[in-house]
C-alpha positions, 0 to 999 in steps of 0.5 A: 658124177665122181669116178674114183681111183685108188691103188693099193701098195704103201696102203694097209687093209685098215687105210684102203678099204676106210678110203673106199669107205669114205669115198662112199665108193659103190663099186671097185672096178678092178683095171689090173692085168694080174689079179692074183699075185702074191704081192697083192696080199689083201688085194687077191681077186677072190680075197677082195671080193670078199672084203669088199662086200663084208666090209663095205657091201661094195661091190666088185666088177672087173673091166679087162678092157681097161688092163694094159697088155702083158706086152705093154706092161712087160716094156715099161717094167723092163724100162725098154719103154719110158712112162711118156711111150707107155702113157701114149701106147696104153691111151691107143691102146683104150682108144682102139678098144673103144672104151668109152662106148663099151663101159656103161656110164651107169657103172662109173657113177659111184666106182672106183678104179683100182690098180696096184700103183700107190698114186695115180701119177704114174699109173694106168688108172688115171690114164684111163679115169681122164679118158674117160672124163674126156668122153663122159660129160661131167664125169670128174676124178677124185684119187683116194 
């Protein structure tokens, strides 16, 4: 079972929904605090939804417990936390929430994870996609 990852930012709508195409990806789990910024462009909540099912018929399904806290994510973008501290706290944090019986194995198989970050190496989504392999026999990570 492959459990995928993408972000969005340095990736045009031709190149992230072609990665998603490729990747036979069957539903976007959407791991992002702020779904509707500006800065977002094509990736906007209500916009995505849309392309996404006209695009590629994926589907869509937002998993808040996967989000950092606005606390957690204000640290780390005002650099009052280093990437090592925020790694570690948003780790506590998905453990705490106990992620790894509150999401369905079901709804892994065939999904991708999304944020915004261009890679996975420093992002929450390959925090959370290797917590998950952790607690998910057989479950491996492929980054779009």
């Amino acid at each position: 079972m492959i459990l995928f990852t993408i972000g969005f930012t340095k990736k045009s709508a031709e190149e992230f929904f072609g990665r998603l195409q490729t990747g036979k990806v069957v539903r976007v789990l959407d791991v992002r605090l702020n779904r509707s910024s500006q800065l977002s462009g094509f990736a906007k909540e209500r916009d995505l939804v849309y392309f996404l099912r006209s695009i590629g018929s994926i589907d869509h399904l937002v998993l808040e417990n996967l989000a950092p806290t606005a606390e957690l994510l204000d640290a780390y973008r005002s650099r009052t936390m280093t990437w090592d501290q925020y790694a570690v706290a948003y780790e506590e944090l998905i453990a705490e929430r106990q992620v790894e019986t509150s999401i369905p194995r079901e709804i892994l198989e065939g999904g991708c994870l999304l944020c915004s970050e261009h890679t996975a190496h420093k992002c929450h989504r390959r925090i959370a996609a290797e917590y998950l392999a952790r607690h998910h026999e057989g479950l491996e990570i492929e980054h779009l």
